[in-house]
N, C-alpha and C positions, 0 to 999 in steps of 0.2 A: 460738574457734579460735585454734593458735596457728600458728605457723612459728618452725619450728628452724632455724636458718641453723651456729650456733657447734658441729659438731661432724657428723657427717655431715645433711643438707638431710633433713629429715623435716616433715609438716604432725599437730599432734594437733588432733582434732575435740573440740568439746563435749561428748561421751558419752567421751572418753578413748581411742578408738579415733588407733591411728599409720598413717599410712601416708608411704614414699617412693619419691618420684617414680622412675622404672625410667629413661625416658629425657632423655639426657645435656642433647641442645641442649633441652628442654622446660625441663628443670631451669634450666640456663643463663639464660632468659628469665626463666622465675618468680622463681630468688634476685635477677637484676640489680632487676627492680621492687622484689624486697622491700627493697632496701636503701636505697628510697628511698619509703616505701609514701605513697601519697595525694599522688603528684606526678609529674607526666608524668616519662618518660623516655623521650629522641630515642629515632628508630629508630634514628641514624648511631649513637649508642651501644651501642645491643643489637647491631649488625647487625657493631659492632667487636668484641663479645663473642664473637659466635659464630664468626667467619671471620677476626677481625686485619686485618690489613692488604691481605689478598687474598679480598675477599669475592666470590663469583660473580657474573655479572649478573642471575640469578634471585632475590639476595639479598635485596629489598622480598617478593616477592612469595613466599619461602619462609621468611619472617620472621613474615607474616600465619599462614602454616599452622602455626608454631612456636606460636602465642600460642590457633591456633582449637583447639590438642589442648591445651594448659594448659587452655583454660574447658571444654573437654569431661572433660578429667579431674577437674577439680573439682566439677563434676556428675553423671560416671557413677561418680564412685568416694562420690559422697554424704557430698562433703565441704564443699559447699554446697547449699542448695537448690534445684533445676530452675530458678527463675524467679528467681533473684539473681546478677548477671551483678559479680565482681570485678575482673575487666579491662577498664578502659575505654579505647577509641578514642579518641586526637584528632589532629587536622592533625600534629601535632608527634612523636609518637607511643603511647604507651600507659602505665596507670598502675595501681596496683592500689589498689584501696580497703577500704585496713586502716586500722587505728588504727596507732599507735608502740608501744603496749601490748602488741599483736599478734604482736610481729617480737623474736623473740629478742637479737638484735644490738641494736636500739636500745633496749633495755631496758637493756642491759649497758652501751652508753654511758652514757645517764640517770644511772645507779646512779655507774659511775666519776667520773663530772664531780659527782656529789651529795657523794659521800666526800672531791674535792677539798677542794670547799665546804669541806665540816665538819671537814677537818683543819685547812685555815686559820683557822678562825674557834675553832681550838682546843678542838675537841669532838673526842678522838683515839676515846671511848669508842661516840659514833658510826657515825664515819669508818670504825674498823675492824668495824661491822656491816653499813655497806652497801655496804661492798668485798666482803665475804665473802657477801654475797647474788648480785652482779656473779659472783664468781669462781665459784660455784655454778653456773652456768651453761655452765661450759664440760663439754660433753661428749668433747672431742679436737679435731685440726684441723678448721678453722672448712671444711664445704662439702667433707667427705675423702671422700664418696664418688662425685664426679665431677671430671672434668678443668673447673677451671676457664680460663676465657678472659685477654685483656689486662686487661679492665677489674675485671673481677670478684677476678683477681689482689691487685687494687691496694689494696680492700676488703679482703681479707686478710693482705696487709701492715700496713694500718689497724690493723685490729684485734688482731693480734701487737704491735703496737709499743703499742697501749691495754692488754690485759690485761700486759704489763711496766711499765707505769702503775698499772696495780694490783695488783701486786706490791709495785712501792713503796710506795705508800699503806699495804698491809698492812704490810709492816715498820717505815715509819715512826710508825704508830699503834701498834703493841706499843711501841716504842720510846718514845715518850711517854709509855704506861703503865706503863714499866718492865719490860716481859714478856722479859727479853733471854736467858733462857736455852728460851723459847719459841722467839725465831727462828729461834735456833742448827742446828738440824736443817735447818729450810725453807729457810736460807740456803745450806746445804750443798746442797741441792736443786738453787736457785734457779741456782748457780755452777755445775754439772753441765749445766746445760740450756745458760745462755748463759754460758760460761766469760771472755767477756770484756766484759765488764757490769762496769767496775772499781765501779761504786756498790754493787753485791751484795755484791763482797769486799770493802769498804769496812766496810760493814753489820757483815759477820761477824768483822772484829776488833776492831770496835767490841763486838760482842755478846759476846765471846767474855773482851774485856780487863773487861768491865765485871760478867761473871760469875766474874771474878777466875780465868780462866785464860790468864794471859802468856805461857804458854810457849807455847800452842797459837796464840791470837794473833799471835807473831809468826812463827809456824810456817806459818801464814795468809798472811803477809803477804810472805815469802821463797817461797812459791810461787806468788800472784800475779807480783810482781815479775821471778821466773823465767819464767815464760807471756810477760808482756808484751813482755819482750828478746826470747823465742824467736822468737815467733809475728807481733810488728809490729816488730822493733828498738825499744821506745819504754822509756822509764824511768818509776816508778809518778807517777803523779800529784800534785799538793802533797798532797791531803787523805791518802793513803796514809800518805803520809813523814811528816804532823804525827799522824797514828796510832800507826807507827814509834817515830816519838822521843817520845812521851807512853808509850809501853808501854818501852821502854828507859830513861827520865828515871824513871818509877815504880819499876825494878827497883833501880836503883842508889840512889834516895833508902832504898829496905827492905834495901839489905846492911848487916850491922854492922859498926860503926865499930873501925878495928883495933887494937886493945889494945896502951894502952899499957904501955913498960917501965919 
């Protein structure tokens, strides 16, 4: 079995069969376990997931009924078997017992922290296969087809701010390999999504000087720098400017030398 967490909450079964969950707070319960599978997790937690900061005083005890339709859906929809119970009770409060293997998201972690690895230890050719397995994974916002709560939020911030982690990984593993007129596109991409990510525009005139287009590179580079005035007052960053003046230092070392009379 698996659970889809990165992109709308769906569970696939062993036979290939999908199904997702219809209601919201059921939902809510099942992804907070999953994101933490084969380890309790309080009730004060799920019970902050479901109601914030203003939970009702029926909130224990419409908490339990939250979690008795998870294990009945899991059974009447035959996606476990009648006598295999994957939410367990404790004092503290409840836990789902999966594997890590299980759980889409921690698999995507796994993968991302693996590719660190291996890009430090200078295996780029690696590094940029088990980012792109990680990155595979995503099917859209993480959990888009219910309202998430506080806590479950916070998990999705998470994981925004890991797959921009692997992002970089991937550009900086082409980049090791020399792929520069590969990123060139994704990097365009990448700045469209998060436009002030100065590493991504960073990347791209680097990719851009290095595929021996200057003009475009610093065309690159005076329109980051225009964003960053507009939009924070801030001026580009040193790495920007030693980009800059290595793409302007290169242009004037190739003009010809002016003839003499």
């Amino acid at each position: 079995m698996r659970f889809n967490l990165i992109g709308p909450f769906e569970i696939v079964t062993d036979d290939g069969r999908t199904y997702q969950p219809g209601t919201p707070k059921v939902c809510q319960t099942l992804a907070l376990l999953l994101t933490r599978p084969g380890e309790i997790v309080t009730a004060e937690a799920l019970i902050r997931e479901l109601w914030g900061e203003n939970p009702p005083r029926s909130a224990v005890t419409t908490l339990q009924t939250y979690v008795y339709h998870a294990r009945r859906m899991l059974t009447q929809e035959r996606l476990v078997p009648a006598d295999r119970c994957l939410i367990v009770t404790s004092p503290a409060g409840y836990a789902i017992q999966v594997d890590d293997s299980d759980v889409d998201v921690r698999i995507f972690e796994r993968l991302v922290t693996r590719a660190r690895h291996e890009l430090a230890e200078d295996e780029p050719a690696r590094a940029l296969r088990t980012v792109r397995q990680a990155l595979d994974l995503w099917r859209g916002p993480a959990l888009s087809n219910f309202p998430a709560g506080d806590v479950l939020a916070g998990h999705v911030v998470h994981l925004e701010e890991l797959r921009i982690r692997a992002f970089e990984t991937r550009i900086e593993a082409q980049e090791r390999l020399g792929r520069h007129r590969e990123s060139i596109p994704e990097l365009r991409k990448l700045i469209n999504d998060y436009p002030l990510h100065e590493w991504f525009h960073s990347r791209l005139i680097a990719a851009l000087g290095a595929a021996g287009r200057r003009a475009e590179a610093l065309q690159a580079y005076e329109k980051v720098r225009g964003l960053l005035a507009r939009e924070l007052g801030l001026e580009p960053s040193a790495e920007l400017r030693q980009l800059q003046a290595g793409l302007l230092g290169t242009a004037r070392r190739r003009e010809p030398a002016p003839a003499r009379t």
